[in-house]
N, CA, C and O atoms as a GROMACS GRO file, in nm:
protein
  536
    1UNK      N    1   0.505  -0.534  -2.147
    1UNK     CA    2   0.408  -0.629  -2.200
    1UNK      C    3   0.327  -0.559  -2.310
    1UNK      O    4   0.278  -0.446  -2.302
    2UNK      N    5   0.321  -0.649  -2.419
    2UNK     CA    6   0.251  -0.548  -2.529
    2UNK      C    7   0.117  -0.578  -2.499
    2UNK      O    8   0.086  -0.673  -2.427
    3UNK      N    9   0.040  -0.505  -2.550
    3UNK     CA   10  -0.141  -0.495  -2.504
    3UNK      C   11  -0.156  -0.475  -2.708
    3UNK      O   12  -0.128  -0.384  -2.786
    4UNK      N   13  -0.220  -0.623  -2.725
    4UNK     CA   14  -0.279  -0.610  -2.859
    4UNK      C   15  -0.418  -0.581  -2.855
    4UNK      O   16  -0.455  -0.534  -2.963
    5UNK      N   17  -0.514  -0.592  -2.763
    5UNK     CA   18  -0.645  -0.596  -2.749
    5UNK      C   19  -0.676  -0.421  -2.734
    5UNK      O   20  -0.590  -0.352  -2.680
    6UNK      N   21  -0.764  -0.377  -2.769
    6UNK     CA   22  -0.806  -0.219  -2.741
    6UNK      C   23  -0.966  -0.204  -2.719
    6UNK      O   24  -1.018  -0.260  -2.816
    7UNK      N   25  -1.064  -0.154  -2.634
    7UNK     CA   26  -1.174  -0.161  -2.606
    7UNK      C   27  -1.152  -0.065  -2.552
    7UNK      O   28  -1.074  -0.019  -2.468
    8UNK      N   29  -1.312  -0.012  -2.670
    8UNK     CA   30  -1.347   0.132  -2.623
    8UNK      C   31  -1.502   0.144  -2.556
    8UNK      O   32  -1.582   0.058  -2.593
    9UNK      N   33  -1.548   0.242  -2.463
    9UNK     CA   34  -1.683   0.244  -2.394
    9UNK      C   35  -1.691   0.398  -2.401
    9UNK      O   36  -1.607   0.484  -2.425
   10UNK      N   37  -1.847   0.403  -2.365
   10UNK     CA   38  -1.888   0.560  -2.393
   10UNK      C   39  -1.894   0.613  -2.227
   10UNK      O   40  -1.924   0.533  -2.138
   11UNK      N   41  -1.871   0.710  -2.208
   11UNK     CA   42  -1.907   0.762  -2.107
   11UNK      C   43  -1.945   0.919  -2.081
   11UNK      O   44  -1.889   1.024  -2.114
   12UNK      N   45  -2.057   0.894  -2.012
   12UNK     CA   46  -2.124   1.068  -1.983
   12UNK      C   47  -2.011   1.141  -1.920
   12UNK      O   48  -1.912   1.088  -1.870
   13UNK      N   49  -2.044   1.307  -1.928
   13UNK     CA   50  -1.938   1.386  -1.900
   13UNK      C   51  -1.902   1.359  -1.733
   13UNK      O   52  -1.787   1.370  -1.693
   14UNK      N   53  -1.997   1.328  -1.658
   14UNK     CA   54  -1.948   1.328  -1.510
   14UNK      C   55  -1.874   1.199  -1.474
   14UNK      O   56  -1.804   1.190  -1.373
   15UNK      N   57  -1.900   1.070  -1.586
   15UNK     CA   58  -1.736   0.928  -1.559
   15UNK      C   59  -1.668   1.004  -1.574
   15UNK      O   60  -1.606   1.046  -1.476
   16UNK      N   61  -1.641   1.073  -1.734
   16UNK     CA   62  -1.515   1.124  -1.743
   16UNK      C   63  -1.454   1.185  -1.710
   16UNK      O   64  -1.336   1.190  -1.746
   17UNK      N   65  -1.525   1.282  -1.599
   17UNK     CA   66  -1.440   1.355  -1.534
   17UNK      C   67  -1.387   1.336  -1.383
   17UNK      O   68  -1.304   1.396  -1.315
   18UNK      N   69  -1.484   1.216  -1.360
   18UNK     CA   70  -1.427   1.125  -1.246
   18UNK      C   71  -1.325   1.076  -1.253
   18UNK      O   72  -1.244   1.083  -1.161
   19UNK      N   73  -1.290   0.981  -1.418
   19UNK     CA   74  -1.168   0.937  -1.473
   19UNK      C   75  -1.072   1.022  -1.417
   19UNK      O   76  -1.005   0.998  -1.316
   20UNK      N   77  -1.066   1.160  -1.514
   20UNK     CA   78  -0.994   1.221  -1.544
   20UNK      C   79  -0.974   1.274  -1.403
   20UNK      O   80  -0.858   1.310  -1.380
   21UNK      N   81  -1.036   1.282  -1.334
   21UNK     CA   82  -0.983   1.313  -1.194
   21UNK      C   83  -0.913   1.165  -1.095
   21UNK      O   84  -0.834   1.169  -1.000
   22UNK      N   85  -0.960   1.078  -1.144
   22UNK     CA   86  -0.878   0.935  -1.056
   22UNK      C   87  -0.731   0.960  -1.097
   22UNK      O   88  -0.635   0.972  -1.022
   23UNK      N   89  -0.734   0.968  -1.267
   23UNK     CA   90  -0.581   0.975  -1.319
   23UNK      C   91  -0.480   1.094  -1.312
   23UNK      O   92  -0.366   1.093  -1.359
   24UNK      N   93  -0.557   1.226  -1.228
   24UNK     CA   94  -0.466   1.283  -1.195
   24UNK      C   95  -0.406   1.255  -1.067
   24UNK      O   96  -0.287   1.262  -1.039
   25UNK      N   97  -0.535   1.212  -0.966
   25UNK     CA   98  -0.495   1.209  -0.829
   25UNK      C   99  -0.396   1.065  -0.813
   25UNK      O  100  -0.334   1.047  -0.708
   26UNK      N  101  -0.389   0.971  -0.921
   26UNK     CA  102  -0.330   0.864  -0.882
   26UNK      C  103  -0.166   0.842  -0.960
   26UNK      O  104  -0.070   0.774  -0.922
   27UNK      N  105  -0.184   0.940  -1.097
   27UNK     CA  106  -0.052   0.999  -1.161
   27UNK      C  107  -0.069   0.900  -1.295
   27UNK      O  108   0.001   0.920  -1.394
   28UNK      N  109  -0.145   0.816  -1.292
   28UNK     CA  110  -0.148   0.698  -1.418
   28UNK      C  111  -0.240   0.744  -1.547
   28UNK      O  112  -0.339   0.817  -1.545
   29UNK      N  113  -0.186   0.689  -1.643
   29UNK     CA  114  -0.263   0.718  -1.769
   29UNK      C  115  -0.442   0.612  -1.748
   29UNK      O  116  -0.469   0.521  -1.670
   30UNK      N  117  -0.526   0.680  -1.856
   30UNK     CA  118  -0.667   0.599  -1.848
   30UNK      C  119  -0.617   0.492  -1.868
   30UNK      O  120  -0.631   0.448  -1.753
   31UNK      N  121  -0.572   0.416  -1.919
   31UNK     CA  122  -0.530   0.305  -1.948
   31UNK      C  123  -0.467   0.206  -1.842
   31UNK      O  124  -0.501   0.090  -1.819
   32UNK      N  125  -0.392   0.261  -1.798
   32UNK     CA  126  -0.281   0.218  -1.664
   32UNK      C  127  -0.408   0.214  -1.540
   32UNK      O  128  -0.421   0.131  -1.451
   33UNK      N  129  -0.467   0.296  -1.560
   33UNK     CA  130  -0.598   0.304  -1.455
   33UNK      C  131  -0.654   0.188  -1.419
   33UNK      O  132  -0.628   0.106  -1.332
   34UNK      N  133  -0.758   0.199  -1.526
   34UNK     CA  134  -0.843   0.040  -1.616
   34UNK      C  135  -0.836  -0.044  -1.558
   34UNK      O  136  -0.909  -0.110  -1.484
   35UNK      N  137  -0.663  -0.046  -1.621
   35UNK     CA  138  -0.628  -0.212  -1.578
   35UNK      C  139  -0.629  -0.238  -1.478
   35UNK      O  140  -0.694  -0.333  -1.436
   36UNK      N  141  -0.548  -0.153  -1.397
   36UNK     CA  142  -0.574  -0.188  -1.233
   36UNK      C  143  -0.685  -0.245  -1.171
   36UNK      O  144  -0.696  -0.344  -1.099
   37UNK      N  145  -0.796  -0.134  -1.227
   37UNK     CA  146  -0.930  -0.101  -1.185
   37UNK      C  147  -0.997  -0.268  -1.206
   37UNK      O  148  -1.054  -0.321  -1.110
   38UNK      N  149  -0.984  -0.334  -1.327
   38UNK     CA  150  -1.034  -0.478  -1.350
   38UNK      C  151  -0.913  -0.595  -1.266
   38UNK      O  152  -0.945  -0.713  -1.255
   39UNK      N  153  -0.828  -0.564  -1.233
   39UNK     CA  154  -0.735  -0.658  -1.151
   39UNK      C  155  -0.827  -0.680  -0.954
   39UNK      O  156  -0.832  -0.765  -0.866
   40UNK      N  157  -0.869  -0.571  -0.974
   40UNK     CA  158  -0.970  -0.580  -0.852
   40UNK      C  159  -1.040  -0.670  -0.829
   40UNK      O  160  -1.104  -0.703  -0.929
   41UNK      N  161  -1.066  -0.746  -0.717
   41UNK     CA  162  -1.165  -0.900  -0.673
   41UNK      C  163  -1.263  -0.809  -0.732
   41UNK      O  164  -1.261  -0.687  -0.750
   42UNK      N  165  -1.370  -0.921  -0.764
   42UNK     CA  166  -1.533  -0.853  -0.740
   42UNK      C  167  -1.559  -0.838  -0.584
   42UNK      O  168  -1.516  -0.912  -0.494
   43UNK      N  169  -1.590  -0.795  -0.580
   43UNK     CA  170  -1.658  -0.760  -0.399
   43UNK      C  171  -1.564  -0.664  -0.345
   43UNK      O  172  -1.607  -0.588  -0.259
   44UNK      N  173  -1.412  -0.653  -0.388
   44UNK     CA  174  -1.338  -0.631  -0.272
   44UNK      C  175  -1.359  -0.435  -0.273
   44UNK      O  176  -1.263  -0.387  -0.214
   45UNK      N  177  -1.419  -0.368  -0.303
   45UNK     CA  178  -1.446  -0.242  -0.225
   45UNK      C  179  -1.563  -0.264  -0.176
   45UNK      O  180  -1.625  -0.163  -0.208
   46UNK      N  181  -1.636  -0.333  -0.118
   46UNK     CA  182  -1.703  -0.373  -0.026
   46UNK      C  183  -1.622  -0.416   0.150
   46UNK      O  184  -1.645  -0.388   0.267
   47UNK      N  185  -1.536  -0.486   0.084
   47UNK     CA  186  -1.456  -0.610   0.189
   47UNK      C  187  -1.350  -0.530   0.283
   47UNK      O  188  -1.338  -0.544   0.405
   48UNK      N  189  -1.269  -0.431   0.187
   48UNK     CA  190  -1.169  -0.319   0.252
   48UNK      C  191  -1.098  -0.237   0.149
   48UNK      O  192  -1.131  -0.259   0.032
   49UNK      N  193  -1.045  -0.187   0.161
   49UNK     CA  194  -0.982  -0.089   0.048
   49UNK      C  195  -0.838  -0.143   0.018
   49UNK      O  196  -0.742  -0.187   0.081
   50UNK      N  197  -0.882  -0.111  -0.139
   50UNK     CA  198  -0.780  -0.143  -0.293
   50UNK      C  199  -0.681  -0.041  -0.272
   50UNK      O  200  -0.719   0.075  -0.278
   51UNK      N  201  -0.555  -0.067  -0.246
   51UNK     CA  202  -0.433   0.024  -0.297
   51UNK      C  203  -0.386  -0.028  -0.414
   51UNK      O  204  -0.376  -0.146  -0.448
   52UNK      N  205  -0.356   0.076  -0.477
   52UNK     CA  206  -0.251   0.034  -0.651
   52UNK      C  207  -0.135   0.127  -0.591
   52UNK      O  208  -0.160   0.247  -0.581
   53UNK      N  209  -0.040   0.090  -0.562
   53UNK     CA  210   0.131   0.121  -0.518
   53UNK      C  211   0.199   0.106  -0.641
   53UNK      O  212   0.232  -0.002  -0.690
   54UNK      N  213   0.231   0.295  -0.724
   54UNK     CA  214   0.328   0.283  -0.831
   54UNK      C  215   0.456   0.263  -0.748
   54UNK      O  216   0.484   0.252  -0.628
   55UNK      N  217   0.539   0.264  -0.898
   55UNK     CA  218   0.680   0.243  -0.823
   55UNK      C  219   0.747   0.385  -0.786
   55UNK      O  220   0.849   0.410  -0.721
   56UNK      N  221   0.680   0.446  -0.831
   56UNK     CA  222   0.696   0.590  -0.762
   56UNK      C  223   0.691   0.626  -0.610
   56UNK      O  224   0.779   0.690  -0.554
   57UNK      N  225   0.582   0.579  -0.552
   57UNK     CA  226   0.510   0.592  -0.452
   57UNK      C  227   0.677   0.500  -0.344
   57UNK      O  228   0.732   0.548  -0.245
   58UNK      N  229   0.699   0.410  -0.390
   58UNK     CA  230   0.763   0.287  -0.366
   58UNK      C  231   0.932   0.341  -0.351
   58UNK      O  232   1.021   0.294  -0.279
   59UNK      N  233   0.938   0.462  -0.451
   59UNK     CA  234   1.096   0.483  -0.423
   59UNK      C  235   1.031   0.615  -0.310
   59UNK      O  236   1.073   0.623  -0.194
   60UNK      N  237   0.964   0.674  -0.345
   60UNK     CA  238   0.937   0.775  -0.210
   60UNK      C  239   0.935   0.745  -0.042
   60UNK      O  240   0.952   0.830   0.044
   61UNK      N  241   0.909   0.595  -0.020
   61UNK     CA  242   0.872   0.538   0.045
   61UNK      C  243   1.062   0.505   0.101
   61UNK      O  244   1.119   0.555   0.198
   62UNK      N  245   1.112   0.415   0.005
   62UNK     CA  246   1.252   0.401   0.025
   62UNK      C  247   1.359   0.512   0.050
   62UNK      O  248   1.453   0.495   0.128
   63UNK      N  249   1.334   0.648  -0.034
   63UNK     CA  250   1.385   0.765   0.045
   63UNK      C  251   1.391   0.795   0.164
   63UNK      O  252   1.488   0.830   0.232
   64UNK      N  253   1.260   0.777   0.196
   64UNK     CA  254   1.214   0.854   0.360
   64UNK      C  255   1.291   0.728   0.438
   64UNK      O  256   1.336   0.757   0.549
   65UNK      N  257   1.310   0.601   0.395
   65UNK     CA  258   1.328   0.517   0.482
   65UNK      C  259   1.510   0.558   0.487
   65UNK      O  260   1.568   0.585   0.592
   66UNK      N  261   1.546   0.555   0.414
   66UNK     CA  262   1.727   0.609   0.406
   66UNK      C  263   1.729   0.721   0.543
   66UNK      O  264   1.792   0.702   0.647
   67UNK      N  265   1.662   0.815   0.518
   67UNK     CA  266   1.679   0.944   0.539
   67UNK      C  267   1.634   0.932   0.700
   67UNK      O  268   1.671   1.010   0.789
   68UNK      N  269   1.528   0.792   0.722
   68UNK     CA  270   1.531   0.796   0.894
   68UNK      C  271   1.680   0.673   0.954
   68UNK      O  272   1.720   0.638   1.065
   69UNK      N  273   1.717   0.646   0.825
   69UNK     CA  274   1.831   0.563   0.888
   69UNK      C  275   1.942   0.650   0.904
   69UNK      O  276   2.037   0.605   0.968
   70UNK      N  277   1.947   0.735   0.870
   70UNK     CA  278   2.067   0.870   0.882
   70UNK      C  279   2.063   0.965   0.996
   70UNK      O  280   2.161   1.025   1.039
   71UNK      N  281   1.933   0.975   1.045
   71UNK     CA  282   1.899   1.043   1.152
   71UNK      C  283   1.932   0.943   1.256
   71UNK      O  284   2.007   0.967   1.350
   72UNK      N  285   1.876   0.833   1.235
   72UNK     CA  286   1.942   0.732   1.335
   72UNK      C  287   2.082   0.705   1.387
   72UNK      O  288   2.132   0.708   1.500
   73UNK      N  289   2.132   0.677   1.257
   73UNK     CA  290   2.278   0.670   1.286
   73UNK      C  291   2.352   0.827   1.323
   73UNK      O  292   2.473   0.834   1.339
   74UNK      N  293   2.284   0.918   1.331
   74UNK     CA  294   2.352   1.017   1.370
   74UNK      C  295   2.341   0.996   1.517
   74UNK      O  296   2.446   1.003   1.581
   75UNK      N  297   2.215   0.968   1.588
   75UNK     CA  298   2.212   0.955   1.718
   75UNK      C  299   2.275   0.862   1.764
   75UNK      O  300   2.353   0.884   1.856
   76UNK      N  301   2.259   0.743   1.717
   76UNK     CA  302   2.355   0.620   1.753
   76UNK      C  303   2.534   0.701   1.771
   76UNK      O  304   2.603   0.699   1.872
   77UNK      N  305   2.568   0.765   1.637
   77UNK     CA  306   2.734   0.822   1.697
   77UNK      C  307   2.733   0.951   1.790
   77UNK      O  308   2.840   0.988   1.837
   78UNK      N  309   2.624   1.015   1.817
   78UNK     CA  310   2.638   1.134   1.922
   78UNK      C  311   2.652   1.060   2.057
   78UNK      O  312   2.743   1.086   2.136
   79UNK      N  313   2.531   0.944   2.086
   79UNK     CA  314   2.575   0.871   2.188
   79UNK      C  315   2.707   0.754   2.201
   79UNK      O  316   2.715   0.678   2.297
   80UNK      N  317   2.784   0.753   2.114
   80UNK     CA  318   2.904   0.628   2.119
   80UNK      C  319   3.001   0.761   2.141
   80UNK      O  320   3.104   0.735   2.205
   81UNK      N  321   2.988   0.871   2.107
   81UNK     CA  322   3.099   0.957   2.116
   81UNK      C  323   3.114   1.029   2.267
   81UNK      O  324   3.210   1.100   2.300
   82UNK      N  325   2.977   0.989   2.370
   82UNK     CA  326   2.963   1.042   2.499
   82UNK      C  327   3.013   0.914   2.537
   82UNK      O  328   3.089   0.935   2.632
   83UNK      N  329   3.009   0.791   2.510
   83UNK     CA  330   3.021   0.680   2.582
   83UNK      C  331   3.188   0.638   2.574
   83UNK      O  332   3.244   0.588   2.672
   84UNK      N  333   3.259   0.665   2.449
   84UNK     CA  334   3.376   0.695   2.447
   84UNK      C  335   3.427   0.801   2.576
   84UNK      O  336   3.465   0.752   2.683
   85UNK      N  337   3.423   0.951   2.552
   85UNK     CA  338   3.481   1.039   2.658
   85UNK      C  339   3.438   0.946   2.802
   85UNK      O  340   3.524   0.924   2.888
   86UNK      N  341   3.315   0.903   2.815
   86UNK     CA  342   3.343   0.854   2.954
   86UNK      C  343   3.463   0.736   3.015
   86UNK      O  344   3.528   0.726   3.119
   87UNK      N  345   3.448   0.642   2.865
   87UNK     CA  346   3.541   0.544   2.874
   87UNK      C  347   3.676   0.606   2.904
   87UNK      O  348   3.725   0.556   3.005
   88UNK      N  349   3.770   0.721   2.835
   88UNK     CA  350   3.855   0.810   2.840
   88UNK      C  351   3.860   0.878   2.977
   88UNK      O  352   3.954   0.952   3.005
   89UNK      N  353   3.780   0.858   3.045
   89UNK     CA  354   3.759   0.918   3.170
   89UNK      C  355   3.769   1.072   3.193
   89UNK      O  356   3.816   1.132   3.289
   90UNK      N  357   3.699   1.134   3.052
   90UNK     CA  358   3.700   1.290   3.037
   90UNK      C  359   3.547   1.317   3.028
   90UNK      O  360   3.527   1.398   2.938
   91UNK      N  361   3.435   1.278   3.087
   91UNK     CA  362   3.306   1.275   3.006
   91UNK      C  363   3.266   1.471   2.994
   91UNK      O  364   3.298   1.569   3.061
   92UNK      N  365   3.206   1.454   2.904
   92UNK     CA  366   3.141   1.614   2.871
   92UNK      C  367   3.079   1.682   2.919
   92UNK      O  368   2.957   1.670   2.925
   93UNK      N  369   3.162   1.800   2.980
   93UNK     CA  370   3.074   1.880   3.082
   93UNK      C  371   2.946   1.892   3.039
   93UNK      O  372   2.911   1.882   2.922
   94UNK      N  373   2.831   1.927   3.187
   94UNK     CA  374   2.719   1.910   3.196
   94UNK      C  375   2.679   2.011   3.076
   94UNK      O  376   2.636   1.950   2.978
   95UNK      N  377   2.682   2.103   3.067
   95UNK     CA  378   2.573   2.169   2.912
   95UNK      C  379   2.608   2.128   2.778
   95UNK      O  380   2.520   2.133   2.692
   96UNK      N  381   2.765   2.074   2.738
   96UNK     CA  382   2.780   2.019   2.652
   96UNK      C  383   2.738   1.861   2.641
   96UNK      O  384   2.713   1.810   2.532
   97UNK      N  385   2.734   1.800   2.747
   97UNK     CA  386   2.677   1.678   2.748
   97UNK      C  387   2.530   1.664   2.710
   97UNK      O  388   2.477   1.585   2.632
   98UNK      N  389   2.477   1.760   2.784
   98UNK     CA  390   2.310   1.802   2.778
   98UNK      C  391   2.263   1.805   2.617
   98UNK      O  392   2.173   1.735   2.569
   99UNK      N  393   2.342   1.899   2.546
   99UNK     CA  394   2.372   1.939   2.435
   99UNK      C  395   2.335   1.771   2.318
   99UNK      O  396   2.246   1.730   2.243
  100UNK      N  397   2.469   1.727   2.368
  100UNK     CA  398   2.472   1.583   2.272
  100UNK      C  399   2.330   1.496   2.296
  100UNK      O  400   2.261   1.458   2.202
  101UNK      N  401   2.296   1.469   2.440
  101UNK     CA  402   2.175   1.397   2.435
  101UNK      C  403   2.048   1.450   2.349
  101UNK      O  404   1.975   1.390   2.270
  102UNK      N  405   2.049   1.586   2.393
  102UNK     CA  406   1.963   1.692   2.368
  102UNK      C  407   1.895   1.607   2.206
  102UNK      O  408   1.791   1.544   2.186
  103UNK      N  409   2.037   1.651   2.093
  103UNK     CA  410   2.011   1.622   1.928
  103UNK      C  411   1.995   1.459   1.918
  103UNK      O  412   1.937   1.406   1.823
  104UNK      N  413   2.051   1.388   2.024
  104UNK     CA  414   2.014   1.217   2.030
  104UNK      C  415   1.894   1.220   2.043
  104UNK      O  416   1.825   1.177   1.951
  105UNK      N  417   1.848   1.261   2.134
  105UNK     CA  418   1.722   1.282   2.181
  105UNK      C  419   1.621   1.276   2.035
  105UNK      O  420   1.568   1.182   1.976
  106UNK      N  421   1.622   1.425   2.012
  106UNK     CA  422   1.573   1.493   1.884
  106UNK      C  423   1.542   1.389   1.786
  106UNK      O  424   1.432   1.336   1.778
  107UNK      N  425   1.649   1.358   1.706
  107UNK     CA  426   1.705   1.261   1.620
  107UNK      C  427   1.621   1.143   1.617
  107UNK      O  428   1.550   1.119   1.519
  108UNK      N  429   1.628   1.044   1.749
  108UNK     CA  430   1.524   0.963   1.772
  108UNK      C  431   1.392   0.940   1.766
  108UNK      O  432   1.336   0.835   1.736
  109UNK      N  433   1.333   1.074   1.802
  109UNK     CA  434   1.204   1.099   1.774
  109UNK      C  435   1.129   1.078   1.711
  109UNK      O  436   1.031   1.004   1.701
  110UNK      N  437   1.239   1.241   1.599
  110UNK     CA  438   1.133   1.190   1.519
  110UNK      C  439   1.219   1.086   1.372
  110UNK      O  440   1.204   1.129   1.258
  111UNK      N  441   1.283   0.987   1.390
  111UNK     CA  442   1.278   0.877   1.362
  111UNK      C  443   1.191   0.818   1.406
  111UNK      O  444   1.153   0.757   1.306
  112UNK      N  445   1.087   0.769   1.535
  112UNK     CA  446   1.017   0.713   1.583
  112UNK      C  447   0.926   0.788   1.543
  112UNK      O  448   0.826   0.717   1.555
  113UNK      N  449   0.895   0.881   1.503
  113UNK     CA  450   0.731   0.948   1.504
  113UNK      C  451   0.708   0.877   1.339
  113UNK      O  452   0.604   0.817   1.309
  114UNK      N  453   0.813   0.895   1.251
  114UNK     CA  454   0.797   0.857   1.118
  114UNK      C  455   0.813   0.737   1.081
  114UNK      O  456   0.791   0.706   0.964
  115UNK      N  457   0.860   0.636   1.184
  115UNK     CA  458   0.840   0.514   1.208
  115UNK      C  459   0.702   0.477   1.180
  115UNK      O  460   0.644   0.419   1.089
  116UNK      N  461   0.659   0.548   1.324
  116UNK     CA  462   0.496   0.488   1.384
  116UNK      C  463   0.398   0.544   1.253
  116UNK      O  464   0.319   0.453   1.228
  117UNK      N  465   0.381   0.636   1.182
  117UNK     CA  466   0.319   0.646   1.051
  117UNK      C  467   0.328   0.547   0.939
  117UNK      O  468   0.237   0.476   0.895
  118UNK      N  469   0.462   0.553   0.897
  118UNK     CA  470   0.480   0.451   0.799
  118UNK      C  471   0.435   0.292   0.838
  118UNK      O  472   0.379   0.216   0.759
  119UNK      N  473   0.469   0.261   0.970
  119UNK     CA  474   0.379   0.136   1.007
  119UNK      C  475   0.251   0.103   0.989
  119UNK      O  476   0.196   0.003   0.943
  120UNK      N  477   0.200   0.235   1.047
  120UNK     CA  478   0.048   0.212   0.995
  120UNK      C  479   0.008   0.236   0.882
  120UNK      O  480  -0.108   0.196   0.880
  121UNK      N  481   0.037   0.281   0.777
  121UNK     CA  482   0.006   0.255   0.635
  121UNK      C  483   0.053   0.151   0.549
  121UNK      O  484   0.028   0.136   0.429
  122UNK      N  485   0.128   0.079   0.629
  122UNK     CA  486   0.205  -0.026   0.577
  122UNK      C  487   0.144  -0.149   0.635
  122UNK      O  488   0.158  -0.268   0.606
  123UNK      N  489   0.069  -0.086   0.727
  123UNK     CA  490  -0.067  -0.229   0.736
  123UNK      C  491  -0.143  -0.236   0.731
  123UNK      O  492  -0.208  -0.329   0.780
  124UNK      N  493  -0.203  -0.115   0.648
  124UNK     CA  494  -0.349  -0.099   0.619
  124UNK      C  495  -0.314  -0.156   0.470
  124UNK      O  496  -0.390  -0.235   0.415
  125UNK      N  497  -0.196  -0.112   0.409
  125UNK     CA  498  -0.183  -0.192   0.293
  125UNK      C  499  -0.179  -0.348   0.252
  125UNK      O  500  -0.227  -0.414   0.160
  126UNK      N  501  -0.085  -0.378   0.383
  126UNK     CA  502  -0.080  -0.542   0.374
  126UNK      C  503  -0.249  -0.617   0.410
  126UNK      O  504  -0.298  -0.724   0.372
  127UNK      N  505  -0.280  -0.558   0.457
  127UNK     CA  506  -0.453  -0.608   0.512
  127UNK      C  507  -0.522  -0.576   0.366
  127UNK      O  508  -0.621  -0.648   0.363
  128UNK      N  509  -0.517  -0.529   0.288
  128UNK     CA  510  -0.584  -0.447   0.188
  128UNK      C  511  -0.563  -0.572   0.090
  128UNK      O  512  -0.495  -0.674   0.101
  129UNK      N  513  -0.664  -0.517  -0.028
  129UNK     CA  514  -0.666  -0.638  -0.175
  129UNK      C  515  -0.526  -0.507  -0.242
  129UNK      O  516  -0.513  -0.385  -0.234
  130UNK      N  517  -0.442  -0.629  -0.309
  130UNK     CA  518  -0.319  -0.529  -0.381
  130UNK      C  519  -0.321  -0.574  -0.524
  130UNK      O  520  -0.320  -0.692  -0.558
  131UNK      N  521  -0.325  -0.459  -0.614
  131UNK     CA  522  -0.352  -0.442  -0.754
  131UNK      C  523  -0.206  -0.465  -0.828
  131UNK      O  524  -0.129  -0.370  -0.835
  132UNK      N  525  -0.175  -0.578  -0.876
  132UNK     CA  526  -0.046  -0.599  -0.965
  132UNK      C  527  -0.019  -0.557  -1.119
  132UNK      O  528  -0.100  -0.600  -1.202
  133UNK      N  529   0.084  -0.480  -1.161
  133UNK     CA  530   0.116  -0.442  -1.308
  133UNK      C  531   0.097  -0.571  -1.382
  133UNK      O  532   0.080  -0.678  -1.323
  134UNK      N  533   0.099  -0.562  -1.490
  134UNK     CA  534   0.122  -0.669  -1.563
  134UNK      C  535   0.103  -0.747  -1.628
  134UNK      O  536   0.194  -0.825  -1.658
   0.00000   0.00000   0.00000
């Protein structure tokens, strides 16, 4: 979207270095900031807290989510591969059996531990006022 409009304001050294510290901690140019910053309700950092979600943030988010579906599916085939030998009527001796649950086990976890995080930031966001590009 082209931006024909340009407005400039003065600010003492301690905005600007508030700025300049929002736009490092948030990765966006002053500009990219701004805008966000005026897409905001009036009231709403009063009401609950403003997330601005780059698309950065957004593929980081989709990584981690791959990467607990892989851990998953690893446990899902450690246990189909015990449930097979039993079907076979060979099941896996006790320390090697122990063994397979053991990394199922594991695996699950912490899939579930990184579950239960991402949930809760993922509804503090949806509860939250959300700042759109554009």
């Amino acid at each position: 979207m082209p931006y024909r409009n340009m407005v400039s304001l003065r600010l003492d050294d301690r905005d600007l270095d508030a700025l300049e510290d929002a736009c490092e901690r948030s990765g966006l140019s002053r500009s990219e900031l701004l805008r966000s910053l005026l897409r905001v309700p009036p009231g709403a950092d009063r009401q609950r807290t403003v997330y601005a979600v780059d698309g950065r943030t957004l593929g980081r988010l989709a990584t981690e989510l791959v990467r607990w579906g892989r851990h998953y599916n690893q446990a899902v085939r450690a246990l189909n591969t015990i449930a097979l030998f039993i079907r076979r009527g060979s099941p896996p001796k006790a320390p090697e059996l122990e063994a397979m649950l053991g990394r199922a086990r594991s695996t699950l976890e912490e899939v579930e531990a990184g579950r239960a995080v991402l949930e809760r930031a993922l509804c503090e966001v949806a509860d939250s006022v959300s700042v759109r590009r554009g």
